[in-house]
mmCIF file of the N, C-alpha and C atoms, coordinates in Angstrom:
data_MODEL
# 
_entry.id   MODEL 
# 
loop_
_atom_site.group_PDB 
_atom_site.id 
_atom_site.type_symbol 
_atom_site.label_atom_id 
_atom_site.label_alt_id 
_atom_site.label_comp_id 
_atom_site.label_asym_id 
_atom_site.label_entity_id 
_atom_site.label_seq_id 
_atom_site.pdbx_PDB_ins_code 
_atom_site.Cartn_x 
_atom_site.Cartn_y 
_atom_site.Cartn_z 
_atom_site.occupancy 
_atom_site.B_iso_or_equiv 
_atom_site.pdbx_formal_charge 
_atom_site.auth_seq_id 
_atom_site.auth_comp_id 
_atom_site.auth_asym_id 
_atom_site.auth_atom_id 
_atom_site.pdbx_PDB_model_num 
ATOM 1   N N  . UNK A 1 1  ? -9.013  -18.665 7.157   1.00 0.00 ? 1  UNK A N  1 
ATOM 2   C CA . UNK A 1 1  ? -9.803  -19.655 7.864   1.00 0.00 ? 1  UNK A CA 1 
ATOM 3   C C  . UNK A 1 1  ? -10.183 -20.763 6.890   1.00 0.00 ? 1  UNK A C  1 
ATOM 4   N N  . UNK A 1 2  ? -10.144 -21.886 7.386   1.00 0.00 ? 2  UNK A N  1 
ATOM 5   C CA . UNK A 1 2  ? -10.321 -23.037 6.014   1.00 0.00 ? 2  UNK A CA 1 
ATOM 6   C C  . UNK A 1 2  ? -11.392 -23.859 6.844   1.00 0.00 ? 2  UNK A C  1 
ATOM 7   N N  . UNK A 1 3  ? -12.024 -24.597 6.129   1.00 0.00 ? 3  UNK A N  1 
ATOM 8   C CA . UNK A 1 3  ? -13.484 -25.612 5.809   1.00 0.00 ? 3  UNK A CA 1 
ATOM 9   C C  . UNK A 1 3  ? -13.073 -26.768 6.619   1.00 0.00 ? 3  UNK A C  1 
ATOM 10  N N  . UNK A 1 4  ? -13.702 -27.012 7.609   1.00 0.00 ? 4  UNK A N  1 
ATOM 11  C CA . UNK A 1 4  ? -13.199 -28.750 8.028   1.00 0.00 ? 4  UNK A CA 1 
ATOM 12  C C  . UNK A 1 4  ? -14.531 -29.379 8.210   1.00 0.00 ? 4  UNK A C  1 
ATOM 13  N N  . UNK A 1 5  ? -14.670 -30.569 7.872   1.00 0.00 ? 5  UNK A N  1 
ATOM 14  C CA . UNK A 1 5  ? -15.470 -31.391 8.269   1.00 0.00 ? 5  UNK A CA 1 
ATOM 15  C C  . UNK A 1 5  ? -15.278 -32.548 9.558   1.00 0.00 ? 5  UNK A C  1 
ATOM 16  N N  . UNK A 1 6  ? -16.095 -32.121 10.308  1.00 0.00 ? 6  UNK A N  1 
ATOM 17  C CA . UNK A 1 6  ? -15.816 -33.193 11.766  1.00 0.00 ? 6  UNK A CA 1 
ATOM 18  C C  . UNK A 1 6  ? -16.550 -34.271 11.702  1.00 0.00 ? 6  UNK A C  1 
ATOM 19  N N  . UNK A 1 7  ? -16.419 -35.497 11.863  1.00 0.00 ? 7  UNK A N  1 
ATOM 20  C CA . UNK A 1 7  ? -17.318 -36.619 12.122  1.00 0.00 ? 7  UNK A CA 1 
ATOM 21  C C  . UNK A 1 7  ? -16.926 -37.370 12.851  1.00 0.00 ? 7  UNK A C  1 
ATOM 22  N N  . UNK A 1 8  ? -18.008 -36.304 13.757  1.00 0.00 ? 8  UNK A N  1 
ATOM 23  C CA . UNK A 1 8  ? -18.024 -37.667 15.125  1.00 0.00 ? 8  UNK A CA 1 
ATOM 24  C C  . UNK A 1 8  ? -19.846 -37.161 15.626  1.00 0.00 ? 8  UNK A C  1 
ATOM 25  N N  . UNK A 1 9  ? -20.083 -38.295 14.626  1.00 0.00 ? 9  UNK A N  1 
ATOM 26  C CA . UNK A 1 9  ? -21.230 -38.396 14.603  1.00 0.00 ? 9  UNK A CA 1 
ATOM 27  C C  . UNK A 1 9  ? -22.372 -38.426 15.906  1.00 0.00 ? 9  UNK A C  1 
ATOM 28  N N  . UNK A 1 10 ? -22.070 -39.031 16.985  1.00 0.00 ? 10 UNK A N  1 
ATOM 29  C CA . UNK A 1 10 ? -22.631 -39.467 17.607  1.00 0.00 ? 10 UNK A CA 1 
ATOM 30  C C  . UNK A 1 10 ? -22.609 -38.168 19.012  1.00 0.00 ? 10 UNK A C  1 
ATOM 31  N N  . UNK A 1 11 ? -21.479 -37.091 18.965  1.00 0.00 ? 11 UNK A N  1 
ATOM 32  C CA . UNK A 1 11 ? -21.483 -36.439 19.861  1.00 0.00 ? 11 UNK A CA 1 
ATOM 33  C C  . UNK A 1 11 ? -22.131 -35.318 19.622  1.00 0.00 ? 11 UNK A C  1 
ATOM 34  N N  . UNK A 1 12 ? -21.941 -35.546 18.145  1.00 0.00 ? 12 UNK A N  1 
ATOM 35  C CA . UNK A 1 12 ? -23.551 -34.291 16.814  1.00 0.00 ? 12 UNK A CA 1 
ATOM 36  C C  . UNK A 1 12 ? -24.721 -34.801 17.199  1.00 0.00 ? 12 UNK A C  1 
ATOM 37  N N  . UNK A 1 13 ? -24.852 -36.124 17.440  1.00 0.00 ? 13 UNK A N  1 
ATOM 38  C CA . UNK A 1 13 ? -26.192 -36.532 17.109  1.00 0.00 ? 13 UNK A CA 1 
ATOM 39  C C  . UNK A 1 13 ? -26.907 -36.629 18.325  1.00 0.00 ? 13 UNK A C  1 
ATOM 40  N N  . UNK A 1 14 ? -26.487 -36.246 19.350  1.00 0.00 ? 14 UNK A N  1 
ATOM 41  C CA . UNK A 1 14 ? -26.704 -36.327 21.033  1.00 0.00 ? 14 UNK A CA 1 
ATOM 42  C C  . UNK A 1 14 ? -27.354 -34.562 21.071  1.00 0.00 ? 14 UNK A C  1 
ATOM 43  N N  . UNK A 1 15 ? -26.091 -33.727 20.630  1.00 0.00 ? 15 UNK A N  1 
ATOM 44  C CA . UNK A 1 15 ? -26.715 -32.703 20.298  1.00 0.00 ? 15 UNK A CA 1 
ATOM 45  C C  . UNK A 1 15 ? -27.731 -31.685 19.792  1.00 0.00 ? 15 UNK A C  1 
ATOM 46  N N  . UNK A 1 16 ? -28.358 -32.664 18.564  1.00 0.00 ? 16 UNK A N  1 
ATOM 47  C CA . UNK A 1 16 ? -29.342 -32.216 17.827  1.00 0.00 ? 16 UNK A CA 1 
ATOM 48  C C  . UNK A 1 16 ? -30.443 -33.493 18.017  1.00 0.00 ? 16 UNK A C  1 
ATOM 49  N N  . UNK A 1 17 ? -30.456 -34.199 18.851  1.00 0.00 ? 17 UNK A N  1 
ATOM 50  C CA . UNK A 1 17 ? -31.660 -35.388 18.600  1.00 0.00 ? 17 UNK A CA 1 
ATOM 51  C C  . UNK A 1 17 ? -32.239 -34.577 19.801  1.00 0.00 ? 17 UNK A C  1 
ATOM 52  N N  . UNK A 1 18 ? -31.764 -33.894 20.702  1.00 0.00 ? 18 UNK A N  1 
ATOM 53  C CA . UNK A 1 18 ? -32.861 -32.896 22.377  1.00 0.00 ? 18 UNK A CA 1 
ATOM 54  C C  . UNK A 1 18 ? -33.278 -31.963 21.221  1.00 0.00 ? 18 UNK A C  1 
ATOM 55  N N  . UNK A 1 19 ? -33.259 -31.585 20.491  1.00 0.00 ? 19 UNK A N  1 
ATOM 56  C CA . UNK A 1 19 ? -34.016 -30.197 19.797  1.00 0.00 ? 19 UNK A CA 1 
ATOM 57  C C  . UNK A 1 19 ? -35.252 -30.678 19.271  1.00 0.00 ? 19 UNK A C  1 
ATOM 58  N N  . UNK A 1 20 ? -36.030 -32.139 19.065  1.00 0.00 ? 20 UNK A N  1 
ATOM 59  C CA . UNK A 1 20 ? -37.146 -32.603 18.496  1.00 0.00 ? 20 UNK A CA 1 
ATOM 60  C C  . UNK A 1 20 ? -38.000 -32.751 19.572  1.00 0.00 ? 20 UNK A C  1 
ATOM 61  N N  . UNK A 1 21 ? -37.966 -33.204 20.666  1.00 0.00 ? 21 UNK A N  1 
ATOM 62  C CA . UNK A 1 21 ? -39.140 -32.991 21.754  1.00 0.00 ? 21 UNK A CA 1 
ATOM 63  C C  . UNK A 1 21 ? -38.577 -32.051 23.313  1.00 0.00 ? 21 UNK A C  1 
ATOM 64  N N  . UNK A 1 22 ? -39.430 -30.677 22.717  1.00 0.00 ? 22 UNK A N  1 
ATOM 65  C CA . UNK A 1 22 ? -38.691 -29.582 23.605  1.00 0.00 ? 22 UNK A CA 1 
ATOM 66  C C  . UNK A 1 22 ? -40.207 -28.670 23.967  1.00 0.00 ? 22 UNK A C  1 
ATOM 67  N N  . UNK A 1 23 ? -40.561 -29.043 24.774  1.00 0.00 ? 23 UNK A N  1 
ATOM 68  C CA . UNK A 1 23 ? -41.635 -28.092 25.364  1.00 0.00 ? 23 UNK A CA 1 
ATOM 69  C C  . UNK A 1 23 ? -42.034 -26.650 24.689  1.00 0.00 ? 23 UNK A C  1 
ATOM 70  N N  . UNK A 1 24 ? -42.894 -26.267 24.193  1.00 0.00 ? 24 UNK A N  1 
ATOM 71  C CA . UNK A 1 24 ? -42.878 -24.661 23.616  1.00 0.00 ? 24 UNK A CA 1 
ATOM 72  C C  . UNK A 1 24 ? -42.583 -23.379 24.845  1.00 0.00 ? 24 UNK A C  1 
ATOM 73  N N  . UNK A 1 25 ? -42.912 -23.510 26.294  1.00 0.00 ? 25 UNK A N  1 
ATOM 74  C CA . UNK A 1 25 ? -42.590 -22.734 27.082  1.00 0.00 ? 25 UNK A CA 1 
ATOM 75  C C  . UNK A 1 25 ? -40.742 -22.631 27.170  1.00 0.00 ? 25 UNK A C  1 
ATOM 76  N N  . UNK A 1 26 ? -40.422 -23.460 27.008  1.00 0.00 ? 26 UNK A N  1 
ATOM 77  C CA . UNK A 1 26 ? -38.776 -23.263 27.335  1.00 0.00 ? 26 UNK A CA 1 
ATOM 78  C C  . UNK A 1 26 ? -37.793 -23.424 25.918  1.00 0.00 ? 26 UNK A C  1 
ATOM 79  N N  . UNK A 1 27 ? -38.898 -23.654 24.596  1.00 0.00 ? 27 UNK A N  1 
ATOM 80  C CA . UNK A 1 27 ? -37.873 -23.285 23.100  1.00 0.00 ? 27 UNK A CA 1 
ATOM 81  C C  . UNK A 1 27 ? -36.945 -22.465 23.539  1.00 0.00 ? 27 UNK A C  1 
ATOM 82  N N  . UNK A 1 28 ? -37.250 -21.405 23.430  1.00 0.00 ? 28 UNK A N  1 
ATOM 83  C CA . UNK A 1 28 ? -36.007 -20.246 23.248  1.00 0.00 ? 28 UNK A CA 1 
ATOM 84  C C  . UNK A 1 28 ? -34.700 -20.603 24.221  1.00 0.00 ? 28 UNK A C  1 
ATOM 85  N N  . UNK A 1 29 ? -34.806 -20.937 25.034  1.00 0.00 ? 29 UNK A N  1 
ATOM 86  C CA . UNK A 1 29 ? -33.957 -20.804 26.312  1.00 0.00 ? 29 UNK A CA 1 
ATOM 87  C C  . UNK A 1 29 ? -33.089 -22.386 25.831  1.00 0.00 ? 29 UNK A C  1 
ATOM 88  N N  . UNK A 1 30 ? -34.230 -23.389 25.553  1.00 0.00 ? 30 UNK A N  1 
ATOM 89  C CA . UNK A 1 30 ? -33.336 -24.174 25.000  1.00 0.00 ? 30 UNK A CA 1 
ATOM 90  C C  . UNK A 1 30 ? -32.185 -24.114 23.462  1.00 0.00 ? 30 UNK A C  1 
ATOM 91  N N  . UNK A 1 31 ? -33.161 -23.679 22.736  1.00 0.00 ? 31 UNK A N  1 
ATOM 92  C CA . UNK A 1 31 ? -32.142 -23.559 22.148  1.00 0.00 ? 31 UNK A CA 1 
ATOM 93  C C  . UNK A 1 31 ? -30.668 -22.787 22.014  1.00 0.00 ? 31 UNK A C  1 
ATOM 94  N N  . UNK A 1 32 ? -31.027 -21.259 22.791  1.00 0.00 ? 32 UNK A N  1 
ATOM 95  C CA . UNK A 1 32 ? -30.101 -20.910 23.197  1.00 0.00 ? 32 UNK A CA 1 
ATOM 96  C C  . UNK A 1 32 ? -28.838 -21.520 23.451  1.00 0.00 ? 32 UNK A C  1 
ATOM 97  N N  . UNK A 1 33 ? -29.248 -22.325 24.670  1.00 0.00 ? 33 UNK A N  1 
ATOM 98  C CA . UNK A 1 33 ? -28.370 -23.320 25.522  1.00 0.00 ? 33 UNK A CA 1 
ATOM 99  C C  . UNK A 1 33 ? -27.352 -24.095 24.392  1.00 0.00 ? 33 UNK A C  1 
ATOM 100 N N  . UNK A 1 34 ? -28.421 -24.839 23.490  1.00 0.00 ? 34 UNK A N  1 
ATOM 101 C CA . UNK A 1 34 ? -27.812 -25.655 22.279  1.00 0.00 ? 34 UNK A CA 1 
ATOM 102 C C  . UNK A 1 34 ? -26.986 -24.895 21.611  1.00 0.00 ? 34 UNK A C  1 
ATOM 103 N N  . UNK A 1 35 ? -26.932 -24.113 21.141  1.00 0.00 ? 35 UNK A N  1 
ATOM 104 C CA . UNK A 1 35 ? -26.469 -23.055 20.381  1.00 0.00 ? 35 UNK A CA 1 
ATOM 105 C C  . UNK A 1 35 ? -24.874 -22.813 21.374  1.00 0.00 ? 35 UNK A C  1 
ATOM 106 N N  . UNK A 1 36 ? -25.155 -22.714 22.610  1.00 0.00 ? 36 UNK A N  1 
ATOM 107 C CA . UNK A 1 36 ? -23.685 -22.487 22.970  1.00 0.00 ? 36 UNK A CA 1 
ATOM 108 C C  . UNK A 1 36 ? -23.115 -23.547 23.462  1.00 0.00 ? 36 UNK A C  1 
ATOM 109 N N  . UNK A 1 37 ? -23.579 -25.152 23.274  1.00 0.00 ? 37 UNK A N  1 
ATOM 110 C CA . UNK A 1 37 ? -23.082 -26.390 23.655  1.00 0.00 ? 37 UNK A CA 1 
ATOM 111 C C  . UNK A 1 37 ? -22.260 -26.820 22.289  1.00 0.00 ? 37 UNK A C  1 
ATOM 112 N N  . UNK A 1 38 ? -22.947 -26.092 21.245  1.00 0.00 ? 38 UNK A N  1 
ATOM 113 C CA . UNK A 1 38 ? -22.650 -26.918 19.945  1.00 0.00 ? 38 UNK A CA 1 
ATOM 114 C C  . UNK A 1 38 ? -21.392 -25.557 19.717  1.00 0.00 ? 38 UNK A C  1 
ATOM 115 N N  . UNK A 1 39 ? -21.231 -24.450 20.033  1.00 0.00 ? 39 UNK A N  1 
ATOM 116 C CA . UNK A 1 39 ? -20.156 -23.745 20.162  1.00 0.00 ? 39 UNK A CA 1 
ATOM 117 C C  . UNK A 1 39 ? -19.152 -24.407 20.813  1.00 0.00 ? 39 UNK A C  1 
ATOM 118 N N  . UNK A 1 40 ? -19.185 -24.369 22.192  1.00 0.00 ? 40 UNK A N  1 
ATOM 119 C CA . UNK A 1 40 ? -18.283 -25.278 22.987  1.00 0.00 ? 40 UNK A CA 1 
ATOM 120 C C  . UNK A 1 40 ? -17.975 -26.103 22.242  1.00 0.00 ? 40 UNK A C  1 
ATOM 121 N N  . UNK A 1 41 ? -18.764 -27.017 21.589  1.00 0.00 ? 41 UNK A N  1 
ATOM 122 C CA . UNK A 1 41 ? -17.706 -28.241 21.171  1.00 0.00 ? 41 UNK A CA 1 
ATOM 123 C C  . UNK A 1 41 ? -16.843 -28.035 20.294  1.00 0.00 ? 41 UNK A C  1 
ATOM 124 N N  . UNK A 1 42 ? -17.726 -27.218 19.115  1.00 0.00 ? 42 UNK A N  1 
ATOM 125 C CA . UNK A 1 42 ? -16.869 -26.655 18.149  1.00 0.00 ? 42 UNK A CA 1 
ATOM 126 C C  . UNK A 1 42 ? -15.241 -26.137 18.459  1.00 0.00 ? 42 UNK A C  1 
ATOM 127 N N  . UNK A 1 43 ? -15.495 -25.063 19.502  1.00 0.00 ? 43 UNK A N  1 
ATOM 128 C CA . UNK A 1 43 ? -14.349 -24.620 20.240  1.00 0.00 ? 43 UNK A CA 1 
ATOM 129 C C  . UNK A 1 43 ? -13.188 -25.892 20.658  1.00 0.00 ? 43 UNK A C  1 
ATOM 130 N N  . UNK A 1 44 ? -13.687 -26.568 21.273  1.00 0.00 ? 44 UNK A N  1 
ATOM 131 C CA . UNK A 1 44 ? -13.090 -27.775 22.170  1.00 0.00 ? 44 UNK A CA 1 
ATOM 132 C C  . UNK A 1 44 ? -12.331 -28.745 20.873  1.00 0.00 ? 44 UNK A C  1 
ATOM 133 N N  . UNK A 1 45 ? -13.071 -29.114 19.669  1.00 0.00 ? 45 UNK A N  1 
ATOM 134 C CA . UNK A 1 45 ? -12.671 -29.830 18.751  1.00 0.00 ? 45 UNK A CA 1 
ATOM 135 C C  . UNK A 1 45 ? -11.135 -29.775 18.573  1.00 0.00 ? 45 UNK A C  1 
ATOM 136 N N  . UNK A 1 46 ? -10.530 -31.116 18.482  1.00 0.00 ? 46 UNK A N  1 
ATOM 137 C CA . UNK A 1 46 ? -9.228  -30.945 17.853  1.00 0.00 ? 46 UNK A CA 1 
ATOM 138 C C  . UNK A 1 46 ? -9.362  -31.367 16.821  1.00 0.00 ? 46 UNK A C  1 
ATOM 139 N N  . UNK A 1 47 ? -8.634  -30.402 15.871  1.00 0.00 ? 47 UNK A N  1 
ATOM 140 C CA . UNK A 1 47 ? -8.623  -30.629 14.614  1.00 0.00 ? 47 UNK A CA 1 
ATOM 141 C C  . UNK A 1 47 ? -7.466  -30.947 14.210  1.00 0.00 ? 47 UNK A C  1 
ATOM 142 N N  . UNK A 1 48 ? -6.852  -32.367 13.723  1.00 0.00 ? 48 UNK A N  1 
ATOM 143 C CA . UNK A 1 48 ? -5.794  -32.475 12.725  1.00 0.00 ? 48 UNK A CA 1 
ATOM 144 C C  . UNK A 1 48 ? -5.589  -32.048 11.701  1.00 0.00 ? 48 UNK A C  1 
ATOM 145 N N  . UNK A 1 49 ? -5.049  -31.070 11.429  1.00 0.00 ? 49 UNK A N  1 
ATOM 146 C CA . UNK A 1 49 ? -4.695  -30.154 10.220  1.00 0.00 ? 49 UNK A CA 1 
ATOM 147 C C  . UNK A 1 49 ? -4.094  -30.802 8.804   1.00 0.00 ? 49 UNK A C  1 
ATOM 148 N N  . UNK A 1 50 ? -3.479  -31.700 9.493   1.00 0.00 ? 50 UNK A N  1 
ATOM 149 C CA . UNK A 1 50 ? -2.650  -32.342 8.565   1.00 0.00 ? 50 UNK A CA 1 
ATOM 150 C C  . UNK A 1 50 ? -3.268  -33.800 7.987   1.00 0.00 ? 50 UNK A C  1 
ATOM 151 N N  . UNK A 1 51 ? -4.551  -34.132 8.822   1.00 0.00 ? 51 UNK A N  1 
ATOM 152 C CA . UNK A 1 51 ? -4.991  -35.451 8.513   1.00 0.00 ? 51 UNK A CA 1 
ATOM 153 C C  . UNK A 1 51 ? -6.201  -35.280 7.154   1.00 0.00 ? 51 UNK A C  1 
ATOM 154 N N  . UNK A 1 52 ? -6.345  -36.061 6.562   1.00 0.00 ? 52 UNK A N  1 
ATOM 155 C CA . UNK A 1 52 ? -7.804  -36.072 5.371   1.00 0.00 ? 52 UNK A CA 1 
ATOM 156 C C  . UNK A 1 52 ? -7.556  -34.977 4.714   1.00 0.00 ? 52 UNK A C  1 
ATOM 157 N N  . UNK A 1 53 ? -6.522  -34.215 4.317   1.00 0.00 ? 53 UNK A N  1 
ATOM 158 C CA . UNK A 1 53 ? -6.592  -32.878 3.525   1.00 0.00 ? 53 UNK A CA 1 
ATOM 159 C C  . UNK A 1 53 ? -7.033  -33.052 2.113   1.00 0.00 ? 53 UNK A C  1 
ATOM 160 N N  . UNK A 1 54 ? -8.032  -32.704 1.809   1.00 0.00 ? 54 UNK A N  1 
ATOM 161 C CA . UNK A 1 54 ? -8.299  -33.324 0.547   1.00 0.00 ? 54 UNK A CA 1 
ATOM 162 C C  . UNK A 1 54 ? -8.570  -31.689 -0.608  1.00 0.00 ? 54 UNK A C  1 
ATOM 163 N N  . UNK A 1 55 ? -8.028  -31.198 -1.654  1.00 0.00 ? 55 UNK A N  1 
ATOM 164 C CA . UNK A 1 55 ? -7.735  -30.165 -2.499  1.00 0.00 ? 55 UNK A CA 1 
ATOM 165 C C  . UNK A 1 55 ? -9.119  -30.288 -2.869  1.00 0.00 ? 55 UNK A C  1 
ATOM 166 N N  . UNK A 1 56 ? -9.749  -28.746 -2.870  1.00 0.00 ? 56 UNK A N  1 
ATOM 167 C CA . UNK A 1 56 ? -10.911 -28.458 -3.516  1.00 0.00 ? 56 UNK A CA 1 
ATOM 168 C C  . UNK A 1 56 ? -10.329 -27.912 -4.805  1.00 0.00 ? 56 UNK A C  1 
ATOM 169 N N  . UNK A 1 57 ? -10.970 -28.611 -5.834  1.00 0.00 ? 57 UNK A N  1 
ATOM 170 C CA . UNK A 1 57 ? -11.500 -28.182 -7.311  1.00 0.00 ? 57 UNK A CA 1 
ATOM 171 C C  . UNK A 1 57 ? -12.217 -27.708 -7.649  1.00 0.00 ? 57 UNK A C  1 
ATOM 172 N N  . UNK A 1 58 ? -12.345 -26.453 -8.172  1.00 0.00 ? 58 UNK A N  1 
ATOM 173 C CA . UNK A 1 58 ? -13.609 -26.166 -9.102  1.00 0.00 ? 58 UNK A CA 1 
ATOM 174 C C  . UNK A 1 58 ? -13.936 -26.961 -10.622 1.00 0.00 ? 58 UNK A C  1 
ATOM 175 N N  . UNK A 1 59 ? -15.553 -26.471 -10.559 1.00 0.00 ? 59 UNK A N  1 
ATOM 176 C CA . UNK A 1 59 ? -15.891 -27.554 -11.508 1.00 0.00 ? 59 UNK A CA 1 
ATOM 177 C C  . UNK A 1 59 ? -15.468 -27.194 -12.643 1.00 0.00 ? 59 UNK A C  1 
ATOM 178 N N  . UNK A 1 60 ? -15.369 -25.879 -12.734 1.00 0.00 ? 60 UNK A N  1 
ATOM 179 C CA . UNK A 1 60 ? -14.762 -25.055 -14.168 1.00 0.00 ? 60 UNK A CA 1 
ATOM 180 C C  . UNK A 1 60 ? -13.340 -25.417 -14.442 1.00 0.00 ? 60 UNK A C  1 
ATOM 181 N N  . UNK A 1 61 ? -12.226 -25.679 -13.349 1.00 0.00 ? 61 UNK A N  1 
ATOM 182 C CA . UNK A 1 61 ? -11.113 -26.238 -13.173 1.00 0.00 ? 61 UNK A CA 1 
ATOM 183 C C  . UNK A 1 61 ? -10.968 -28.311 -13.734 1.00 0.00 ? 61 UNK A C  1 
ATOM 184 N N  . UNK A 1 62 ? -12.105 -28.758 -13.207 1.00 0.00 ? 62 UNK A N  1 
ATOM 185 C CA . UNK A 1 62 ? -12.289 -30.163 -13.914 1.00 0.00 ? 62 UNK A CA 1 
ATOM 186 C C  . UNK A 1 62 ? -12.634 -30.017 -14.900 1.00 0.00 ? 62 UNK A C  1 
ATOM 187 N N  . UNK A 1 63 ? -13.224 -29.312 -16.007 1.00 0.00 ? 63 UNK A N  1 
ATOM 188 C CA . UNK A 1 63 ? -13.873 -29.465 -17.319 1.00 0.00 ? 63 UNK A CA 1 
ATOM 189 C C  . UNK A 1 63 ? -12.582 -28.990 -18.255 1.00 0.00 ? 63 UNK A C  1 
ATOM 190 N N  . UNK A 1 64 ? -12.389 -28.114 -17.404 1.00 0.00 ? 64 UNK A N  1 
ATOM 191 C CA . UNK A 1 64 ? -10.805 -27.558 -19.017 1.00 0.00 ? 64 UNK A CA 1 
ATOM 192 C C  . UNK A 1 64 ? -9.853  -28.735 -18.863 1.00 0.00 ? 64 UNK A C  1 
ATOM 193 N N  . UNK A 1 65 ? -9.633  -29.244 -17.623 1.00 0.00 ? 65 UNK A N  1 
ATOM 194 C CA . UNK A 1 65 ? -8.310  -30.621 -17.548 1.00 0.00 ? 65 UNK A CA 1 
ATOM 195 C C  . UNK A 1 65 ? -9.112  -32.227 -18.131 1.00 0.00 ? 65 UNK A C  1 
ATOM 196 N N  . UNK A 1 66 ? -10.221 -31.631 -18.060 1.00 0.00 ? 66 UNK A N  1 
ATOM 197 C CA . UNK A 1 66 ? -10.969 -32.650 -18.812 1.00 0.00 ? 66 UNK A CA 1 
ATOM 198 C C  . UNK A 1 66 ? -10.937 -32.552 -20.527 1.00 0.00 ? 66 UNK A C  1 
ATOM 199 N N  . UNK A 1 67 ? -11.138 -31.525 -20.729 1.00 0.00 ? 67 UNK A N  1 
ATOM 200 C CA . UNK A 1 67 ? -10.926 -31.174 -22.446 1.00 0.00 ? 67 UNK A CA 1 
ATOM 201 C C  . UNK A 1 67 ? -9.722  -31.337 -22.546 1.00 0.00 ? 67 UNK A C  1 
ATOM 202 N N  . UNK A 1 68 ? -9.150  -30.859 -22.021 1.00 0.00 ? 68 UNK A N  1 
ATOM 203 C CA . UNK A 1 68 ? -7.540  -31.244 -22.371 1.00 0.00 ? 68 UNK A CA 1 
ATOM 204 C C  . UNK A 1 68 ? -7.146  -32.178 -22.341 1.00 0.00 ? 68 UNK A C  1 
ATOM 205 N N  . UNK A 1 69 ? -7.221  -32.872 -21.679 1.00 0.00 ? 69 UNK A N  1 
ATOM 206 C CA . UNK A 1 69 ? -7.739  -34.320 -21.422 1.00 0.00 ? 69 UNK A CA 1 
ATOM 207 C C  . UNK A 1 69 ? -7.698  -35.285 -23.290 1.00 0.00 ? 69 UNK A C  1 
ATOM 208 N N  . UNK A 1 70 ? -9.090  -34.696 -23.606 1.00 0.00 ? 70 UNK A N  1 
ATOM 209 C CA . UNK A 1 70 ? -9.773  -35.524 -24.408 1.00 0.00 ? 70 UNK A CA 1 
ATOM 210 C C  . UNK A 1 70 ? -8.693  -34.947 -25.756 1.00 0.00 ? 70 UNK A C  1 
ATOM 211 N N  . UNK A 1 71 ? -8.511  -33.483 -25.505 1.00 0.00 ? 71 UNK A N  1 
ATOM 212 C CA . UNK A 1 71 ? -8.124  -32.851 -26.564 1.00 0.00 ? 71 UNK A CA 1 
ATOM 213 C C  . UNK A 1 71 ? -6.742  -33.537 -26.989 1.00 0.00 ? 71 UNK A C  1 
ATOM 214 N N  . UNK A 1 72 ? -5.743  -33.609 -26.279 1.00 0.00 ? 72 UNK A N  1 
ATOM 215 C CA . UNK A 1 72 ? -4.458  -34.445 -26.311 1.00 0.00 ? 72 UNK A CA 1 
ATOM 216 C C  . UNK A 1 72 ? -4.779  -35.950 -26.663 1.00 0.00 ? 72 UNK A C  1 
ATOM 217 N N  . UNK A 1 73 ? -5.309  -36.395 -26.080 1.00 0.00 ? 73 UNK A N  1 
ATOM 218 C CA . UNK A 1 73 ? -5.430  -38.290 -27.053 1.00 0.00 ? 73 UNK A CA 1 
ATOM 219 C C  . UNK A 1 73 ? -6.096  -38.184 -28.247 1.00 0.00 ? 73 UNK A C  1 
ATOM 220 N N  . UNK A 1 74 ? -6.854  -37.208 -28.915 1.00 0.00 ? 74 UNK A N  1 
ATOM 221 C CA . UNK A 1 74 ? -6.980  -37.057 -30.051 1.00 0.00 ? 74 UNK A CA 1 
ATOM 222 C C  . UNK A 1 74 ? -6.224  -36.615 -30.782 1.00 0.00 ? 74 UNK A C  1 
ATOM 223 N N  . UNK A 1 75 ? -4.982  -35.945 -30.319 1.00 0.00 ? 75 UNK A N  1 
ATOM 224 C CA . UNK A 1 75 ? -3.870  -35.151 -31.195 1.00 0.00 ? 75 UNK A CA 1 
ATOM 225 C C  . UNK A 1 75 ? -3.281  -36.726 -31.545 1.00 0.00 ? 75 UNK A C  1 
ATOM 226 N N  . UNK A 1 76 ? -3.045  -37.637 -30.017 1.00 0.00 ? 76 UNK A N  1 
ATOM 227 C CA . UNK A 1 76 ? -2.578  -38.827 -30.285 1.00 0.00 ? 76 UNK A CA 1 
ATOM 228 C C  . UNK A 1 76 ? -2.706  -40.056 -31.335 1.00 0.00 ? 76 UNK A C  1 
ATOM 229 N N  . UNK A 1 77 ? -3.985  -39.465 -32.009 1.00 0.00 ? 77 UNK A N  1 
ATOM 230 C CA . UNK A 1 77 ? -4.532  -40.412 -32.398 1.00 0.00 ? 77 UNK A CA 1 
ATOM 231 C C  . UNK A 1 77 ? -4.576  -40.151 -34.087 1.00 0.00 ? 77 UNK A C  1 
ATOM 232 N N  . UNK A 1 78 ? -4.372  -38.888 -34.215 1.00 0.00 ? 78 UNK A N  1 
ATOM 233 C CA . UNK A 1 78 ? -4.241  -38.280 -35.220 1.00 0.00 ? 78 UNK A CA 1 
ATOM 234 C C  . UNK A 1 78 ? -3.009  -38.913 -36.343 1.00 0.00 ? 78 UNK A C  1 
# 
């Protein structure tokens, strides 16, 4: 299962802007509700697999290609 980020802001933000003025008698039930709207969409989302793929790095992975990095133009320089 892999990480996607969706932005579409505005069909998030429709979603979570009803959760700030919500009666205390009907919280639960609302949120409930939210909880399986924001599923649905999730569900519903098409995701381009192939679009914005962008390679996660670790930071431990940037610091050694970084020394190495530095370490090689100093051999250069030598």
């Amino acid at each position: 299962m892999k990480n996607y980020i969706i932005r579409d802001e505005e069909r998030i933000a429709k979603i979570f802007s009803s959760l700030y003025n919500v009666p205390v008698g009907i919280r639960d039930y609302f949120y409930k509700i939210k909880v399986v709207e924001l599923l649905l969409y999730l569900h519903a989302a098409e995701i381009d697999k192939t679009k914005n793929i962008k390679p996660y790095f670790y930071r431990s992975q940037i610091e050694k290609i970084k020394n190495l990095r530095t370490n090689c133009i100093m051999k250069l320089n030598q």
